[in-house]
N, C-alpha and C positions, 0 to 999 in steps of 0.2 A: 427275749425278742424272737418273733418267729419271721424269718426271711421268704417267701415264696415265687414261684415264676413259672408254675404248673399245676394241674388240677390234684397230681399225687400227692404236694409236698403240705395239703392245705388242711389234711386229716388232724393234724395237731389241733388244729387254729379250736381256742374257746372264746366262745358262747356258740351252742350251733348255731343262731339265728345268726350271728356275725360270720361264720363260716360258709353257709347259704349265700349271705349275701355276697361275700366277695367270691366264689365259687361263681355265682352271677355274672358279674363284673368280668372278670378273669374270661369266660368263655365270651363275652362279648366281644370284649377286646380282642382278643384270637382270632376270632369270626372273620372281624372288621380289619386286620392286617393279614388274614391267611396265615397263621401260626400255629404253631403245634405247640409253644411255651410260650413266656416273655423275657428270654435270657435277652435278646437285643434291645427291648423297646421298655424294660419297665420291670420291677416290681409289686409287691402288696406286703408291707410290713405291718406284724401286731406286734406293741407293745403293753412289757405287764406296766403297770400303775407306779412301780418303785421306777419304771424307765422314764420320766416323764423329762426327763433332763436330754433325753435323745428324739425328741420332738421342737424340731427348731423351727421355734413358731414364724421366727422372720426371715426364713428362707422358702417358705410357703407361698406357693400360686394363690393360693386360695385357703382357709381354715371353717371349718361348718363344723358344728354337733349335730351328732346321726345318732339318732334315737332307733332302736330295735328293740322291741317289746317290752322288757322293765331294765333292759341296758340301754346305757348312754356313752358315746363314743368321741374324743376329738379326734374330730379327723381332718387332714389335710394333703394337702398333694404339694410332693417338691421336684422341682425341674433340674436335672442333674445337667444335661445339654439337648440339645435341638431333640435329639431321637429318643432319651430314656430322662423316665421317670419313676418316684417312688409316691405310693400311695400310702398316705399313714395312720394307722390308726391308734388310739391312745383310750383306754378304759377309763372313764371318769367316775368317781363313786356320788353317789346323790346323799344325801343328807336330809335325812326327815326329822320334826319336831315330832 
């Protein structure tokens, strides 16, 4: 599991394309509240694939699969209280015939 809540801490994150994107994300949201992190307002969680048990799907605002180029992602957003939340992402493996 990779925890983050700054543009530093996002260097880990794999697949680049998921890394851009939440890089994306992440400065928006800063933008849009005036921050310099999101220690107060929020995280951006990745999990590996064996994590999937730490993705609780029914405390989810919302659950979408995010497709980025030949990755596929569950992803969801969970409401901890009024002012913070976690974004989450969970790696799905595809399955070809």
């Amino acid at each position: 599991m990779i925890k983050t809540t700054n543009l530093k801490e996002i260097d880990q994150i794999q697949p680049l394309m998921l890394k851009a994107y939440i890089a994306k994300k992440m400065t928006a949201m800063m933008r849009e509240y005036q921050v310099d992190n999101l220690d107060d307002i929020g995280c951006f969680i990745v999990l590996e694939p064996e994590e999937f048990t730490d993705f609780p799907i029914g405390e989810m605002e919302f659950v979408e699969m995010l497709f980025l180029e030949e990755s596929m992602f569950l992803h969801g957003v969970r409401i901890i209280d009024e002012s913070y939340g976690e974004d989450i992402y969970l790696p799905v493996e595809v399955v070809t015939c």
